[in-house]
C-alpha positions in Angstrom: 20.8 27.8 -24.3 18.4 25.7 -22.3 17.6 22.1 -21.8 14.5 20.3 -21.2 15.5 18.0 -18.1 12.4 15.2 -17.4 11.8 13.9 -14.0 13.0 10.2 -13.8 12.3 7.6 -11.6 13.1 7.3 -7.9 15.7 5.4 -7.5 17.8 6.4 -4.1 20.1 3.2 -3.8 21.8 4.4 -7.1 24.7 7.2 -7.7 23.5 10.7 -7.4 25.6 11.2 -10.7 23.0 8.7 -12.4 20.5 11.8 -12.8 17.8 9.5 -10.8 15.3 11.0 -8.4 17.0 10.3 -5.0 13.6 12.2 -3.2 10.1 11.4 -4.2 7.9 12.8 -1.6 4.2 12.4 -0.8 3.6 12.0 -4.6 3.1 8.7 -7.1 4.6 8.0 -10.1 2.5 8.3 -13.6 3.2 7.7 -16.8 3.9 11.4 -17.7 6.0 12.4 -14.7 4.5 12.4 -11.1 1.2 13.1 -9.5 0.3 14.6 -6.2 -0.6 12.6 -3.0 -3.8 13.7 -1.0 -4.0 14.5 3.1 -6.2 11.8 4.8 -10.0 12.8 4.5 -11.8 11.2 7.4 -14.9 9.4 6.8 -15.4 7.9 10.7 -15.2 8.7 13.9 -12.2 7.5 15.9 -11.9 3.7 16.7 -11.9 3.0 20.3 -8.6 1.7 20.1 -5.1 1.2 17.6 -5.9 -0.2 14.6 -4.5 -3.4 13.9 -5.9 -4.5 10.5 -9.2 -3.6 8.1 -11.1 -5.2 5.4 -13.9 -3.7 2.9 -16.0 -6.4 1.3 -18.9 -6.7 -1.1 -21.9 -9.7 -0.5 -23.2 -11.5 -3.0 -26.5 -8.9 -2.9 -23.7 -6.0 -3.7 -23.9 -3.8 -0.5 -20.5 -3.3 1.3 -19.4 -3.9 4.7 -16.4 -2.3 6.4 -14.7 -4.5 9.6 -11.6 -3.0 11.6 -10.1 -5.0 14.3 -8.3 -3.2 17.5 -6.4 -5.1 20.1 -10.1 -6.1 21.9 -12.5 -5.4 19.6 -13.7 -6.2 16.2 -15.8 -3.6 14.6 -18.2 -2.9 11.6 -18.5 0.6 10.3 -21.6 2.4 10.0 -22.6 5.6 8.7 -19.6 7.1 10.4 -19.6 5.3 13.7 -18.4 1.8 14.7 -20.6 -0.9 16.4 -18.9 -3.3 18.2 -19.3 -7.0 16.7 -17.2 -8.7 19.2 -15.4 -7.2 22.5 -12.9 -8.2 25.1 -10.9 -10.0 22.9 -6.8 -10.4 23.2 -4.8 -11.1 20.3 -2.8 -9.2 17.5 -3.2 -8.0 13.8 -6.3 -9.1 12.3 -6.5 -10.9 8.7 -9.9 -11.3 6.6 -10.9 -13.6 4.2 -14.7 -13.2 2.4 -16.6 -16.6 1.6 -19.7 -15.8 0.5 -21.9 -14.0 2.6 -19.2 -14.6 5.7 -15.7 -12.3 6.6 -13.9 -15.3 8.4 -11.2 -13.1 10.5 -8.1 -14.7 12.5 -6.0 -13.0 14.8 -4.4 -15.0 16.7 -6.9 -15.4 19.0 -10.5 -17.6 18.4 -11.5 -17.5 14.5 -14.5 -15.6 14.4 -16.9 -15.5 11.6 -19.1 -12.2 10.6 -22.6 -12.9 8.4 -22.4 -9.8 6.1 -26.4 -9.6 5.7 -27.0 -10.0 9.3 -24.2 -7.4 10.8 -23.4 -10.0 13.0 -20.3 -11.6 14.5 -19.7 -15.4 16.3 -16.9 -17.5 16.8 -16.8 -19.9 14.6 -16.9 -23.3 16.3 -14.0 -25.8 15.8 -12.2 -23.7 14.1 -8.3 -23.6 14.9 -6.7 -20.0 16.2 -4.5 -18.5 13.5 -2.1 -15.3 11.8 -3.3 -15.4 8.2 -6.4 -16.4 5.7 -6.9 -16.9 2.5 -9.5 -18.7 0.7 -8.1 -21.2 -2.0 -10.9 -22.7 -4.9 -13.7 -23.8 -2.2 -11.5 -23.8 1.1 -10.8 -21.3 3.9 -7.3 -21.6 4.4 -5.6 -20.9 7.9 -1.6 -20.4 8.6 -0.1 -20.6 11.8 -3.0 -22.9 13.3 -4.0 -23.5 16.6 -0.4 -21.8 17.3 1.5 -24.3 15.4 3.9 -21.9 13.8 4.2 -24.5 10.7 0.5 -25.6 10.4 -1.6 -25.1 7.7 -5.6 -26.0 8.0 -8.3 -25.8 5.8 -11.3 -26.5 5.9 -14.2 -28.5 4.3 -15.0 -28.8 0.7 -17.5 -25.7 0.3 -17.8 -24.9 3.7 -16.3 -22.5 6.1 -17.6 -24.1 9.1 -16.4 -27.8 8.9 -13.1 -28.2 10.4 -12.6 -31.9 11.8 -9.8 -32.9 9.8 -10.8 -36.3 7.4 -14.0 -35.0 7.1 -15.7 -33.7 3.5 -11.8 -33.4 2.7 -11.0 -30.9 5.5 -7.3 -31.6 6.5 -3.9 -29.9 7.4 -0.4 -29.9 6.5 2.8 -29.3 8.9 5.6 -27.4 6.6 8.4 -29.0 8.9 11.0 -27.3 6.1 11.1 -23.4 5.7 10.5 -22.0 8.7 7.6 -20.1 10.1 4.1 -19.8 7.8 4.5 -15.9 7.6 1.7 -15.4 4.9 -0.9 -17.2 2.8 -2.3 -16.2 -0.6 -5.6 -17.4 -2.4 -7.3 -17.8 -5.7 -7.4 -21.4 -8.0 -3.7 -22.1 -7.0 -3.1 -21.1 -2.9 0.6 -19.9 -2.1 2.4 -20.5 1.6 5.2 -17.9 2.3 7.4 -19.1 5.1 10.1 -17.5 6.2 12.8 -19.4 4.0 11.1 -20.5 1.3 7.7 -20.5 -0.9 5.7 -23.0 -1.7 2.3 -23.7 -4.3 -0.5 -25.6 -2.7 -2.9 -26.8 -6.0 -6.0 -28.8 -5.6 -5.5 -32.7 -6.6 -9.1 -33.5 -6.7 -8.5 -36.4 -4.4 -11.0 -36.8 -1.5 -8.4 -38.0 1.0 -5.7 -35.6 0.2 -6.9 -32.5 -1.2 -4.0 -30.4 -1.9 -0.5 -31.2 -3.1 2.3 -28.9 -2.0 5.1 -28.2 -4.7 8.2 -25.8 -3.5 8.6 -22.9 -5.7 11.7 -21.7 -4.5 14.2 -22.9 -1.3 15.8 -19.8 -1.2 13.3 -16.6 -1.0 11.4 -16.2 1.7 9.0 -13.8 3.5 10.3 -11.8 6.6 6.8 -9.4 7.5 3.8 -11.2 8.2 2.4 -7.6 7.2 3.8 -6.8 4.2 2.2 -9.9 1.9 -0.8 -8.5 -0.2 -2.2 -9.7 -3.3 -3.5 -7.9 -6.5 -4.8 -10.6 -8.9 -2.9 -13.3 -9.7 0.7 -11.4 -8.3 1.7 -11.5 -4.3 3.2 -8.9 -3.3 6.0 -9.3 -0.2 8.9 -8.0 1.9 11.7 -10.5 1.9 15.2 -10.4 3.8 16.5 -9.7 0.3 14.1 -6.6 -0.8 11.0 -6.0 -2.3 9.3 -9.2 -4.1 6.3 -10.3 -6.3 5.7 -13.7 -7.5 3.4 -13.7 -10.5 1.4 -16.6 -11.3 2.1 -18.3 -7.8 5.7 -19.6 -10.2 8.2 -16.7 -11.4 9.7 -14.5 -8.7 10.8 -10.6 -9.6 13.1 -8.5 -7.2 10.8 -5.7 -7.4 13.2 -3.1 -5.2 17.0 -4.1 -6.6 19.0 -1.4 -7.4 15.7 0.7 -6.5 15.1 1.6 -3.0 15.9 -1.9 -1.2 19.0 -0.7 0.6 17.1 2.6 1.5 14.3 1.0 3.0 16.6 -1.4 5.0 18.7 1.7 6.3 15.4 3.5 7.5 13.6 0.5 8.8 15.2 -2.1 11.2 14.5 -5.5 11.2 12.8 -4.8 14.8 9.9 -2.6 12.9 8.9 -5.8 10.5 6.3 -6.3 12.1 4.6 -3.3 12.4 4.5 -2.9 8.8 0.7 -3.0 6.7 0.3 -3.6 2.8 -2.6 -2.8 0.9 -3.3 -2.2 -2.7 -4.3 0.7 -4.7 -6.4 -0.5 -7.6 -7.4 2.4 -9.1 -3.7 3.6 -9.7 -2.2 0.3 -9.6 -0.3 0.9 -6.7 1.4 -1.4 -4.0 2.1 0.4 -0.7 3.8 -0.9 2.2 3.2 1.8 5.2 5.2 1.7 8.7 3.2 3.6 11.3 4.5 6.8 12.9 4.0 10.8 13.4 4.7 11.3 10.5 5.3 7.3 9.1 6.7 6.2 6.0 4.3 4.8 3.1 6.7 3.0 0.0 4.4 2.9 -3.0 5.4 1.1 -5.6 3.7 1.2 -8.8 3.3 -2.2 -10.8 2.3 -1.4 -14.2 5.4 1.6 -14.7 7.7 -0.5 -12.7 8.5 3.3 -10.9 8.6 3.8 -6.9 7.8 6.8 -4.4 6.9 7.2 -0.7 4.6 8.9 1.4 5.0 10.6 4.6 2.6 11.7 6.9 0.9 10.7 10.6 -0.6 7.2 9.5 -1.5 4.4 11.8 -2.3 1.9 8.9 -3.4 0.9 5.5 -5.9 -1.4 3.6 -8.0 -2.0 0.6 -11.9 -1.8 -0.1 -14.4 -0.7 -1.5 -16.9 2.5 -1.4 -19.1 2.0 1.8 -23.1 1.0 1.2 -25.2 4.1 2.3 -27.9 3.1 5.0 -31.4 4.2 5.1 -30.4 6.3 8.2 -28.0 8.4 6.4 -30.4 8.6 3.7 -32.9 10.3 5.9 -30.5 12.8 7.0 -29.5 13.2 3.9 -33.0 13.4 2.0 -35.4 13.9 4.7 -38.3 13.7 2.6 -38.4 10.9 0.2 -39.9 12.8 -2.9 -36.6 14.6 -2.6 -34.2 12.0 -3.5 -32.9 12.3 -7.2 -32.7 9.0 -7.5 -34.3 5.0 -6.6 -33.8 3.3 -3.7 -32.0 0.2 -5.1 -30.0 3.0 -7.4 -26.1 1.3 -7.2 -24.5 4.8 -6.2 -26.2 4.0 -3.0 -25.1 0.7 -2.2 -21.4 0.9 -2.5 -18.7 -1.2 -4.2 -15.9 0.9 -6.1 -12.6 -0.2 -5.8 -10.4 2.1 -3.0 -7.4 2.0 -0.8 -8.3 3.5 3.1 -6.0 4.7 5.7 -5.7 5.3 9.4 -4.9 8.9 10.6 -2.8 9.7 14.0 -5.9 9.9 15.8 -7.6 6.2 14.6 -9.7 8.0 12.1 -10.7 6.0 8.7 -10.3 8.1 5.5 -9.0 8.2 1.9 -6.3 10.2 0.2 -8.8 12.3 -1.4 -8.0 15.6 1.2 -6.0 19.1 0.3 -2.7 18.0 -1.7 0.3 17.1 1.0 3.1 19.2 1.0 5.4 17.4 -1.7 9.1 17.2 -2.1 12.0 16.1 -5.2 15.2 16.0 -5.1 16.7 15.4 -8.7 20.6 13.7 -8.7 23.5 15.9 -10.7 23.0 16.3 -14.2 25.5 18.0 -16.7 23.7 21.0 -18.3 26.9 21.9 -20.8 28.5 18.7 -20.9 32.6 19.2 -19.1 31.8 23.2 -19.4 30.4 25.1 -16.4 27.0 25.7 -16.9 25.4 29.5 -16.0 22.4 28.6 -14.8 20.0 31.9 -15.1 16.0 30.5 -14.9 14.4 27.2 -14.5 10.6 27.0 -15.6 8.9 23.9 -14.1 6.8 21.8 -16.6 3.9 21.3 -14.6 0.5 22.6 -13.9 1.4 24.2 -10.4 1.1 28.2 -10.8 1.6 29.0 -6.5 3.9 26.9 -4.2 6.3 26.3 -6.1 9.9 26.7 -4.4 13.7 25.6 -5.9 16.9 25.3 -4.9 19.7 24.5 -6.9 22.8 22.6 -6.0 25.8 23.5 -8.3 29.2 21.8 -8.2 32.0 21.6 -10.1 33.4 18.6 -8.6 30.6 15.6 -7.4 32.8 15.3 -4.2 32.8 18.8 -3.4 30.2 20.4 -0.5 26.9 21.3 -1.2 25.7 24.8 -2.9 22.8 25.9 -2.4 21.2 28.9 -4.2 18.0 29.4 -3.8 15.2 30.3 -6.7 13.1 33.7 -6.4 9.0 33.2 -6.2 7.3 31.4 -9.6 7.0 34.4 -11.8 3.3 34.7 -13.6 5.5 34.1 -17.0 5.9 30.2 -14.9 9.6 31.0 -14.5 11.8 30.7 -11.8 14.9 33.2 -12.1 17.6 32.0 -10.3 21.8 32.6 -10.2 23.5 29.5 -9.5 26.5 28.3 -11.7 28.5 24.8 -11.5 29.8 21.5 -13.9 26.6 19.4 -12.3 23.3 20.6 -11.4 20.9 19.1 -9.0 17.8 20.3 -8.7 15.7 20.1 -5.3 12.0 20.9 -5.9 8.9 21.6 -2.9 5.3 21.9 -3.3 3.5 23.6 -0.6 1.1 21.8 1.5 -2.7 22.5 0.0 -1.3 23.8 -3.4 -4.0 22.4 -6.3 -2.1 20.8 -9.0 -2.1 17.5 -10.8 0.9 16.2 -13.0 4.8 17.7 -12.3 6.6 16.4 -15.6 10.4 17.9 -15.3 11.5 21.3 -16.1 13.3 23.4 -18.8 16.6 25.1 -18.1 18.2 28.4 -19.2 21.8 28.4 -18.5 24.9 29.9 -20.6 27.9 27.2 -20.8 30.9 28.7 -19.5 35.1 27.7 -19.0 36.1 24.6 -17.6 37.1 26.0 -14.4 
């Protein structure tokens, strides 16, 4: 007999009797099963400190420009390297917002403000101090200002540099209910997350008042200024109830109930919040939330299949961007002559601009995902092969395009309760089976892909098993 067994989602806070994945490691969840996560592939030197928060952002004459922020320093990348825009700073995690042809960056400390065409960097006079930015219609947006942890600020109509409050309807709102501004989110329709409770912020087209404030809900709130990230029109958050997105600034989802919430609140204390990044995969429609460590913890969660998985490896951080513009520098190293480039000058494969998530290695290095596969790891909860018979468990052939690497084990009980079993598969056999000898009443398969194996989709897996007595 055999029994084609397909590789469900990951869902570790249910019953390992449910069949569910309860490991889904270092690969993403696809439509047709799982794919494989890449090692970092560095693309910079290392920064000359932690990072603490990044940014990629295209000007309106479609080059790219890549700040990172460190504990003293604020940084622009460069053809590998990282000039310094601002030094001897003292503050903590850096948040971006682009208007126009200016990054306005917070952290804490004095608002700065970078010109993307100059490559230059300034504070940004009169501006309050502040922990988060967004831009909302034709305002810049700051939470936490001047150190009021219930302020809200934004600026003038249009323009990133007037601040004085009554002025070209620049103005500020205290939030004296729901606790602590712990995020802000932009677009047409701005959206506050406190720490009890989330609240819309809509433009009224009155001069003297220019937003109204409307509470979307008294009873959700965020509890990591680092986990809110936004992918559209949906924000994305950790609250003290689980994963969350709120579509449409209005209707609130429990993203992680049922899923992985309890898992992630048994691995991560409430102590590590705040160490957490979020940043958004566009290309794969992935959210991650990453907690920093050798090796760290990446949850991804993926949006459109509703499915979750994880990443671990050494990681300092996460964020989103775009491909990098390609200066005339590197283009002379690249093309020394200019007869010998294949193509224009002003040709848009040189000047950047395609959508990609970036991460921070153990030693401060930028990169992408895009290196040798990481080692991979699944853990598949108890299924019953023969029904209440014993099942004989004699092969398993892995549906998947993996032909090296490929290692099983097989947990076989009779009774859920009873200790583990562990038999162990021989080698992937050129035929794509895996012989094995394992016999039990529920089967739970544990599946590893070795580090650097090439492969691309892992679907589920066929067994060959004879059904036996009840005992």
């Amino acid at each position: 007999m055999s029994q084609y067994v397909a590789l469900p989602a990951y869902l570790p806070d249910q019953s390992p009797i449910s069949g569910a994945l309860t490991r889904a490691e270092n690969v993403y969840a696809a439509a047709d099963g799982y794919r494989p996560v890449g090692s970092i592939a560095t693309l910079s030197d290392a920064l000359p400190g932690d990072f603490a928060g990044g940014a990629s952002v295209i000007s309106t004459i479609g080059t790219s420009t890549m700040l990172v922020g460190t504990a003293s320093q604020l940084l622009r990348f460069s053809d590998g390297s990282w000039p310094v825009l601002a030094g001897g700073l003292t503050a903590g995690r850096w948040h971006f917002a682009q208007f126009g042809d200016h990054v306005v960056a917070v952290n804490g400390g004095q608002t700065r403000a970078v010109d993307l065409n100059l490559g230059t960097s300034a504070v940004l006079a009169g501006a309050p101090t502040g922990r988060s930015i967004a831009v909302v219609g034709d305002f810049v947006v700051i939470g936490q200002a001047d150190g009021d942890l219930l302020k809200v600020q934004w600026s003038a109509f249009n323009d990133h540099t007037g601040w004085t409050p009554g002025v070209n309807q620049s103005g500020y709102q205290p939030m004296l209910t729901g606790g602590e501004v712990m995020g802000l989110a932009g677009g047409e329709v701005g959206v506050i997350l406190q720490r009890q409770r989330i609240v819309r912020m809509e433009r009224t087209g009155d001069g003297e008042d220019a937003f109204s404030f409307a509470e979307v809900t008294p009873n959700v709130g965020c509890a990591s200024k680092g986990s809110v990230v936004q992918a559209g029109r949906s924000i994305y958050f950790l609250s003290d109830r689980g994963f969350m997105a709120l579509d449409d600034g209005q209707s609130i989802k429990p993203i992680g109930n049922e899923k992985v919430d309890r898992s992630f609140q048994a691995a991560v204390s409430r102590d590590e919040y705040e160490a957490i990044f979020a940043a958004i995969d566009p290309q794969n429609t992935l959210v991650l939330w990453c907690l920093p460590g050798n090796p760290g913890t990446i949850w991804c969660y993926n949006w459109v299949l509703d499915r979750w998985s994880t990443f671990r490896l050494a990681v300092k951080g996460i964020f989103s961007g775009f491909t990098a513009s390609t200066t005339l520098e590197a283009l002379d190293a690249l093309y020394p002559s200019v007869d010998a480039l294949p193509f224009s000058l002003d040709d848009q494969r040189f000047s950047g601009g395609a959508p990609r998530l970036y991460a921070v290695d153990g030693a401060n290095r930028i990169g992408t995902f895009t290196g040798p596969n990481l080692a991979a790891a699944i853990d598949q909860g108890f299924v019953a092969l023969a029904e209440e018979q014993r099942a004989r468990v004699q092969s398993v052939m892995p549906v998947g395009d993996m032909t090296d690497g490929v290692t099983l084990q097989l947990d076989c009980r009779m009774r859920l309760g009873d200790a583990a079993k562990l038999t162990e598969a021989a080698m992937l056999r050129p035929s794509g089976v895996l012989p094995v000898r394992a016999s039990g009443r529920y089967v739970a398969a544990r599946w590893h892909i070795a580090a650097g194996i090439e492969w691309n989709y892992f679907q589920g897996a066929r067994f060959a098993f004879e059904s036996g007595g009840a005992r």
